[in-house]
C-alpha positions in Angstrom: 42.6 -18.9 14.8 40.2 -17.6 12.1 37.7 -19.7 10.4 38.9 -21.2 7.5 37.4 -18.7 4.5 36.1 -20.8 1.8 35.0 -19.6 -1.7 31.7 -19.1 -3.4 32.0 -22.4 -5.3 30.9 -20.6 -8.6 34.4 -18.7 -8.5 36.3 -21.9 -9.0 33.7 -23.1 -11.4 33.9 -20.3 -13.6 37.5 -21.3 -14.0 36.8 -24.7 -15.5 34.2 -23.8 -17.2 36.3 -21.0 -19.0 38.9 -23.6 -19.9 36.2 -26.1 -21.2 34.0 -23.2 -23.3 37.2 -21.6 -24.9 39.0 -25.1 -24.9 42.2 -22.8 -23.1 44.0 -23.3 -20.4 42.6 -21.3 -17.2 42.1 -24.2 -14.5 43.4 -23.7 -11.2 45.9 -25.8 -9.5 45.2 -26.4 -5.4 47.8 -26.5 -2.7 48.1 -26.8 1.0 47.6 -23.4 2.7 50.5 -23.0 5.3 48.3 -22.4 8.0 45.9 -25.5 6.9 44.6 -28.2 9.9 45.0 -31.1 9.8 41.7 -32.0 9.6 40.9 -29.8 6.4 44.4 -31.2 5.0 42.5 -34.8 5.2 40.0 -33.3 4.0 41.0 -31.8 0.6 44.1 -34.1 0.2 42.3 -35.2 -3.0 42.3 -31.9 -4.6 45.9 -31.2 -4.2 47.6 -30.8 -7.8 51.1 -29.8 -8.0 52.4 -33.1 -9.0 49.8 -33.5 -11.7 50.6 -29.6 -12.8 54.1 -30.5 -12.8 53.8 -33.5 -15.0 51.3 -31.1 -17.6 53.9 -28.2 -17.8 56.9 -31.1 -18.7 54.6 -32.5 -21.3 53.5 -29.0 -22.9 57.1 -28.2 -23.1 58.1 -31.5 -24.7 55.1 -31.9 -26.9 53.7 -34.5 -25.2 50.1 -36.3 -25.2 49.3 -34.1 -22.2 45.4 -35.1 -22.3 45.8 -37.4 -19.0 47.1 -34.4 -16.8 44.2 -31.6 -17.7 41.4 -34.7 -17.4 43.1 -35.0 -14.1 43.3 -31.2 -13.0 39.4 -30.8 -14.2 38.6 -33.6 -12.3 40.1 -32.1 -9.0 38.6 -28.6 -9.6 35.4 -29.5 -10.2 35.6 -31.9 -6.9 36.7 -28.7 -5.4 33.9 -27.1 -6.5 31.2 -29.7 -5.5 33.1 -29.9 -2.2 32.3 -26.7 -1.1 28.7 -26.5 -2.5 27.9 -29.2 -0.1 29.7 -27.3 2.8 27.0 -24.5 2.0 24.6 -23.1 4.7 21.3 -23.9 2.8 20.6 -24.6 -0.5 21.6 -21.2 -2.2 24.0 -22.9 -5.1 23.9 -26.0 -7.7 25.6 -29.3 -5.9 26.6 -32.1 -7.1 26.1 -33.5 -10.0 24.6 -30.5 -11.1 27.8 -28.7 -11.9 29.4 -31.2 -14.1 26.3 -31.2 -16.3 26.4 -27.7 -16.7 30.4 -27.9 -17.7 29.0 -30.4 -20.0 26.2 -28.6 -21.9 27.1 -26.8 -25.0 24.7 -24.3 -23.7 25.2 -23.3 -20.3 22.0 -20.4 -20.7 19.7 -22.8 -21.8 20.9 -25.9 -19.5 20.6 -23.3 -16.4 16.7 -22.2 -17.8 16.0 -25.4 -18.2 17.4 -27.7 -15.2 18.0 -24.9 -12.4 14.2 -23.9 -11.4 14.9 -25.3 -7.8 17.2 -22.3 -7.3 16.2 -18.5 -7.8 17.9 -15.6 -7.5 17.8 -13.7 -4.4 20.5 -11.5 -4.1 20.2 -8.4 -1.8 21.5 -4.6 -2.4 24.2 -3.1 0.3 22.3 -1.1 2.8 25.4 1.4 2.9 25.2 2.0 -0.8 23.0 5.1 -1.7 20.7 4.1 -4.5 17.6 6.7 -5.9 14.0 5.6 -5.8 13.8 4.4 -9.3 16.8 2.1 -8.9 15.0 0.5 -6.2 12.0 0.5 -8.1 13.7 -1.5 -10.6 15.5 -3.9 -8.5 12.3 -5.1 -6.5 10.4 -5.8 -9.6 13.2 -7.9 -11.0 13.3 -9.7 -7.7 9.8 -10.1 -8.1 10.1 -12.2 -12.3 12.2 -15.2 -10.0 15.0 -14.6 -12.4 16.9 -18.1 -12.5 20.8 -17.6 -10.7 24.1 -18.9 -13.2 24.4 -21.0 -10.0 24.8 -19.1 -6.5 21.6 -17.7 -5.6 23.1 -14.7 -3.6 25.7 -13.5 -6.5 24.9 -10.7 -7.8 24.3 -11.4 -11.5 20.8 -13.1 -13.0 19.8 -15.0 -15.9 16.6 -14.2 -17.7 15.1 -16.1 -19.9 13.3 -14.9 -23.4 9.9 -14.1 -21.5 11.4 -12.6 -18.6 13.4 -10.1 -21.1 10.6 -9.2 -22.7 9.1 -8.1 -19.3 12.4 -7.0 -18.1 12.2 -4.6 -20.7 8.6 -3.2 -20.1 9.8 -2.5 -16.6 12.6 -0.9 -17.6 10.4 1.8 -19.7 7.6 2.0 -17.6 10.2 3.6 -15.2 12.4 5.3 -17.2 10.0 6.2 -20.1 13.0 9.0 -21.7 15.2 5.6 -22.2 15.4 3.9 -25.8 15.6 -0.2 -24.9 16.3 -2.6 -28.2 17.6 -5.9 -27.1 19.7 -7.6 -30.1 18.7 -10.9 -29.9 16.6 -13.3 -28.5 19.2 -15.5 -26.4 18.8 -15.0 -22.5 20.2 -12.0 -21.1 22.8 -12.1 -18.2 22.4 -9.0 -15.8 24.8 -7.8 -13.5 24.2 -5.9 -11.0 27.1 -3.5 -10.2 27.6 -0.9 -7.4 30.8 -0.2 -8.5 32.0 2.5 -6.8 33.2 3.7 -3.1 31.2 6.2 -1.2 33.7 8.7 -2.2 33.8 8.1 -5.9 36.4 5.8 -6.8 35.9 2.6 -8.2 36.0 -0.7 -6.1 38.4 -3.4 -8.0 36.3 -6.4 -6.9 33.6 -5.6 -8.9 35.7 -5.5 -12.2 35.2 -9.2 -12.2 31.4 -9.4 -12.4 30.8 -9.3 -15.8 34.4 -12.1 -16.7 33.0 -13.9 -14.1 29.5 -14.1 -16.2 31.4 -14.7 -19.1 33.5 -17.5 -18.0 30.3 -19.8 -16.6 27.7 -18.3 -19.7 30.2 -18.0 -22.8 28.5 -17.1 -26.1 24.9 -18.8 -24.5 23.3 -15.6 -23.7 23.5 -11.8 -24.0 24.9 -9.5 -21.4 23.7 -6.4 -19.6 25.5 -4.6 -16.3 23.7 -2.0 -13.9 25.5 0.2 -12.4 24.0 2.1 -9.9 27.0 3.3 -7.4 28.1 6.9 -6.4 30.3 7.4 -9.3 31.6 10.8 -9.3 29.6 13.3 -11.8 32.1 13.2 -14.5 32.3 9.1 -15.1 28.5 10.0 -16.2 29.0 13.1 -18.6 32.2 10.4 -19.8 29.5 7.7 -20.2 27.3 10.1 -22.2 29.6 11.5 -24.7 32.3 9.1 -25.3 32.2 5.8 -23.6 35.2 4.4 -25.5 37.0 7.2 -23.6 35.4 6.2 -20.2 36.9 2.8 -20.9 40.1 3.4 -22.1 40.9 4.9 -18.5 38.9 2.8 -16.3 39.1 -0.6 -15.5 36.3 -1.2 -13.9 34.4 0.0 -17.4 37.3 -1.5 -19.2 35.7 -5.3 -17.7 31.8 -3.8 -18.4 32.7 -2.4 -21.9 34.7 -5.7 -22.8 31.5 -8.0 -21.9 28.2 -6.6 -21.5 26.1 -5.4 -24.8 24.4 -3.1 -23.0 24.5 -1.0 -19.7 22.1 0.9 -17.8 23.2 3.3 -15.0 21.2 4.6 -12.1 22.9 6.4 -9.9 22.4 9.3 -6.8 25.3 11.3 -8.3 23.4 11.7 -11.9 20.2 13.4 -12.5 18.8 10.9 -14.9 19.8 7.2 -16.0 21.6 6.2 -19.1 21.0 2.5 -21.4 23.5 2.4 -23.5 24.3 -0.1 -26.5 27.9 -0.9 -26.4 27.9 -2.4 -30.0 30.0 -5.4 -28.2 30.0 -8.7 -30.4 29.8 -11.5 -27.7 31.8 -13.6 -30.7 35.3 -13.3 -31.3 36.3 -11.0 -34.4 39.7 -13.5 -35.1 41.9 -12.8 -38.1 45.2 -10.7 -36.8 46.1 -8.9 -33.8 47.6 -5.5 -33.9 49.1 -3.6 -30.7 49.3 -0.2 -30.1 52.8 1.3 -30.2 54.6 1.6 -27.4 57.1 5.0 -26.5 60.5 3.9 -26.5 61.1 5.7 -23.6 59.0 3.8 -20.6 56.8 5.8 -17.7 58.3 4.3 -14.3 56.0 3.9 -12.1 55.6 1.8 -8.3 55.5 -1.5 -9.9 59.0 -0.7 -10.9 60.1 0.4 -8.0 58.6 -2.8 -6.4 60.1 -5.0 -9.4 64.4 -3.7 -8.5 63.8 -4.3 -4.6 62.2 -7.8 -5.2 65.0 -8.7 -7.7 67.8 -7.3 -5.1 66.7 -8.7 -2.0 65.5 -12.1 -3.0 67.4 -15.0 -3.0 69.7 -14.3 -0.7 69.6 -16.8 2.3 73.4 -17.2 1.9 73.9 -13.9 3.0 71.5 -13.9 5.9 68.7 -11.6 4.1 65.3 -13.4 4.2 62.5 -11.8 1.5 59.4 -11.8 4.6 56.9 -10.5 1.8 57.1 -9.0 -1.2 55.0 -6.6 -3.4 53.7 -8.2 -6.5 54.6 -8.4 -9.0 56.5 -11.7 -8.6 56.5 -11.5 -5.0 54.5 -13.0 -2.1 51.9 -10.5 -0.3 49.8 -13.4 1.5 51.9 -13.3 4.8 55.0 -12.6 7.0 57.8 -14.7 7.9 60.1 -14.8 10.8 63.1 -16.7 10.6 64.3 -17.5 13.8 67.4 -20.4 13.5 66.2 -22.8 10.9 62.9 -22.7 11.8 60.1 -20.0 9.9 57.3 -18.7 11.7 54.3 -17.4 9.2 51.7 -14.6 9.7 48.4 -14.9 7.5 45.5 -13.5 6.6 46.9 -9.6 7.0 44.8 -7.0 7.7 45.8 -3.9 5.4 45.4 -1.7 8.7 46.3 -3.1 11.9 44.2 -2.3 15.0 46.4 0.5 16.0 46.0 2.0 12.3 49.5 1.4 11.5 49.8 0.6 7.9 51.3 -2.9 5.8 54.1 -2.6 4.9 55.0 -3.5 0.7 57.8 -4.9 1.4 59.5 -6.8 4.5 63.1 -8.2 4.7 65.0 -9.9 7.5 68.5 -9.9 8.0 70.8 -11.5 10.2 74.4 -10.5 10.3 76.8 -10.7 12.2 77.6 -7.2 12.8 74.4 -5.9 13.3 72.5 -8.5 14.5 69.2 -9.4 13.5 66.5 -6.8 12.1 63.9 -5.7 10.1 63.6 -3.3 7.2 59.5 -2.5 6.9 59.6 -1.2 3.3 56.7 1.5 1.7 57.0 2.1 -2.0 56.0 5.0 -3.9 56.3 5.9 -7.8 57.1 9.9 -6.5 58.6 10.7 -2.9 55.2 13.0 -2.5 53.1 10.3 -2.8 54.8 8.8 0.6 52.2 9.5 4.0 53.7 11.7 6.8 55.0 9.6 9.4 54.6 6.6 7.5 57.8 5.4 9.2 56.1 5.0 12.8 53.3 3.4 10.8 55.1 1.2 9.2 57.2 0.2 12.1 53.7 -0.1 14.3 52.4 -2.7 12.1 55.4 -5.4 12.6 55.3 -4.7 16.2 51.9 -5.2 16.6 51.8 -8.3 14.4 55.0 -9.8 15.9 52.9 -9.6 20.0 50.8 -11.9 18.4 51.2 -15.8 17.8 52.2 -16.7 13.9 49.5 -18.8 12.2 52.0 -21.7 11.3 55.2 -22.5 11.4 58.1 -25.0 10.0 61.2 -26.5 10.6 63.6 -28.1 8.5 62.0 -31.8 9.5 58.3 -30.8 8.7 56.6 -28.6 6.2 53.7 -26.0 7.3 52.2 -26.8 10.3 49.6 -25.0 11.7 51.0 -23.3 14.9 48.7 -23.6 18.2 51.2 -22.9 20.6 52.1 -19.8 23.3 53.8 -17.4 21.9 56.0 -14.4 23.8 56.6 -11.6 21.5 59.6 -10.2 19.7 61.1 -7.6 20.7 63.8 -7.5 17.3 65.0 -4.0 16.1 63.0 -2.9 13.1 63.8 0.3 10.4 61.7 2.2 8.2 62.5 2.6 4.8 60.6 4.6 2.0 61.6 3.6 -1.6 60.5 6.0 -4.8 62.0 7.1 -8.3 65.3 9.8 -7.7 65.1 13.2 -8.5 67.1 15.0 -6.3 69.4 14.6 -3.1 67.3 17.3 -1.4 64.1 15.1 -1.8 65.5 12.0 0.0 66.5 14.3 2.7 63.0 16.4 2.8 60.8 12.6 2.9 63.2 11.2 5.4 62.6 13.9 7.7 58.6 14.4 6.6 57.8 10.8 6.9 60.0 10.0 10.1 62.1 6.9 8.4 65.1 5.6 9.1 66.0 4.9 5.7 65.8 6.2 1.8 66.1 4.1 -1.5 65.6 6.5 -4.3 65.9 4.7 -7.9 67.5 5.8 -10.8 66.1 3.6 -13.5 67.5 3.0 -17.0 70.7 0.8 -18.7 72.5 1.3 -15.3 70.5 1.6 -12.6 71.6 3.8 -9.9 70.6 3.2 -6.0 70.9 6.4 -4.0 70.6 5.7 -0.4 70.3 7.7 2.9 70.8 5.6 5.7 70.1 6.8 9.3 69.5 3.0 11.0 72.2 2.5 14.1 75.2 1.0 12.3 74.1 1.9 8.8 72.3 -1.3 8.5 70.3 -0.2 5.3 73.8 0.0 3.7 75.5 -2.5 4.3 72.1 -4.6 3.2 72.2 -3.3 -0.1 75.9 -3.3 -0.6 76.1 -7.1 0.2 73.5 -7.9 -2.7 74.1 -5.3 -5.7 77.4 -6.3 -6.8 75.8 -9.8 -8.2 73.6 -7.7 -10.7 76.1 -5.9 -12.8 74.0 -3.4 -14.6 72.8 -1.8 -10.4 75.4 0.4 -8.9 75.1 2.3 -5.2 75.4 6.0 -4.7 75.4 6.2 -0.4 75.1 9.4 0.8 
């Protein structure tokens, strides 16, 4: 078994303290992990909420006092979150008490300056990530002011206070002298530090929640400024330069930066000098009306759809021996595998996108036990376009489940028990499984040319609009893709089948 992965308690924080700062609803609600010990279920048995979540959602739709319930969820979270500071190697976050007085002030900036000089900021830059000399430059002389941390020394965001801005800003123009630096205000200044980007380019999605993360512990207390100093390709920088509404309109990782941060100053290998730019972003709300862009009455399908009609045809449907195993968001459960085997349900967890043997995840997984066929597996890849599927992605796909299933599930449970960790030996599986590819229809001639090209067993194109159409091609033993499909889609009368 792994070791359990626990979260940077800031994360959880940041959730609270959103919901307290914007007085919204944005707390989160804890429940036993399948897979969870015993000993860590006696252990955070009192941050458990469902029941008390339950009881807030029946109040807010009856327009009930519901004042009892959210004390009650804060309380948990924020034991949550003082629960896993004490678990921390070393003291490199707030504990204790400390957290609830900084949900308390009404200005988390100045209550951090002015109560958190035990802890300073020591976070680290990625050895893999190229950065120029001037970048690093920069970096070591901020190290060097002990900027004060918004609560987790090793994040990768820093809070300076009026004095340290004022040198922050020296340093930035003694080393970039061709930059034009005018903070707005005097508040603090939150800096995030972002890489950003992939070695090849492309963004990396957990670093679109830097700067919300800032936002939701800091709110209105301080100013904001993101770094970015990863291997952006050339053009996000020519972008950033000539139109950065543009850059952010198609990027969400500048979507998040642009959204937050009054200013941003990019260093990066892939540019030949840096850039400071002032976003004009009002940390305060504008209010008065909303107005939303208009929307084409004729919608772009794309893989989410795709995803959406398999999740709403093959879930919920026990009765007729077809088990949902995991399911593509949206709506759908992508944190593990189950095997159903009699009444009992054995759970995989913590899946690697890439199994040792490279085979890939599937996006969807369905069991189904009939009494004609037996019991199998359909391992499911979905595409928005047929080109978009991987040669061979059917011996991938196919791989990956029999590589998982040689190994023993994480937990299990039977119709006496709930979860239960599962500790026990385990002998393999040796149940038939199919390959199925799933994109939008076009043609006949495509289903045949990606059944052959990707080595699949099976083919659901979709035909999307008032009726939507299901072409199949079914080359499983039996037709077992078929007869799947055509014991579900007569309870959704606007789906019809089209079987080749």
């Amino acid at each position: 078994m792994k070791a359990p992965r626990y979260p940077n308690p800031i994360v959880p924080f940041s959730y609270i303290s959103a919901s307290v700062g914007y007085s919204s609803f944005c707390i989160p609600v804890y429940s036993a992990h399948p897979s969870i010990t015993e000993a860590n279920k006696r252990e955070f048995d009192s941050i458990f909420g469902e029941v008390a979540f339950l009881r807030l959602v029946r109040k807010l739709i009856l327009s009930e006092d519901y004042k009892a319930e959210l004390d009650l969820l804060v309380n948990k979270a924020l034991a949550l979150v003082q629960l896993l500071s004490s678990k921390r190697r070393g003291k490199n976050t707030f504990i204790g008490n400390q957290w609830a007085q900084l949900l308390k002030s009404k200005n988390p900036a100045q209550w951090i300056i002015s109560n958190g000089n035990e802890l300073t900021w020591r976070k680290k830059v990625a050895g893999k990530t190229a950065t120029t000399d001037s970048f690093n430059l920069l970096f070591s002389r901020v190290l060097a002011l002990n900027c004060h941390t918004i609560g987790s020394a090793d994040l990768p965001i820093c809070l300076l206070d009026s004095h340290q801005k004022e040198r922050f800003k020296d340093i930035i123009l003694q080393i970039y002298p061709y930059l034009f630096v005018n903070f707005k205000t005097d508040k603090p200044l939150a800096v995030i530090w972002i890489t950003g980007f992939k070695p090849k380019g492309d963004d990396s999605r957990p670093d679109r929640g830097l700067s919300p993360l800032a936002k939701m512990v800091l709110g209105n207390s301080c100013e904001y400024m993101a770094v970015v100093y990863g291997p952006a390709k050339p053009f996000t920088w020519t972008t950033l330069k000539r139109n950065p509404k543009e850059l952010a309109s198609n990027n969400g990782l500048w979507q998040s930066i642009f959204n937050i941060c009054d200013y941003v100053l990019a260093d990066s290998v892939t540019s030949s000098n840096a850039f400071f730019v002032n976003t004009n972003h009002s940390s305060k709300s504008n209010g008065g009306e909303l107005y939303f862009d208009y929307v084409p009455a004729t919608p772009n399908y794309g893989e989410h759809d795709i995803d959406t009609v398999i999740h709403q045809l093959l879930s919920h449907n026990e009765s007729h021996g077809i088990f949902e195993c995991l399911c593509n968001p949206p709506g759908g459960d992508w944190s593990g595998i189950n095997y159903h085997i009699g009444e009992n349900i054995y759970r995989w967890t913590s899946l690697p996108r890439v199994s040792n043997s490279g085979a890939k995840r599937p996006d969807h997984v369905v069991q189904i036990d009939s009494s004609n066929n037996g019991s199998y597996f359909l391992s499911i890849e979905s595409k928005g376009r047929a080109n978009d599927l991987e040669d061979n992605i059917g011996l991938n796909l196919k791989t990956y489940l029999e590589d998982l299933f040689e190994c023993p599930p994480t937990s299990y449970k039977t119709p006496q028990t709930g979860w239960r960790f599962y500790g026990g030996q385990w002998s393999g599986s040796t149940v038939d499984i199919y390959s199925v590819g799933a994109f939008i229809y076009d043609s006949y001639e495509e289903m045949v040319e990606q059944l052959s090209k990707g080595q699949l067993d099976g083919i659901i194109a979709i035909e999307l609009g008032s009726t939507t159409i299901i072409h199949i091609v079914d080359s499983t033993k039996q037709r077992c893709l078929v007869s799947c499909i055509e014991a579900v889609a007569n309870k959704i009368s606007t789906i019809k089948i089209k079987i080749y």
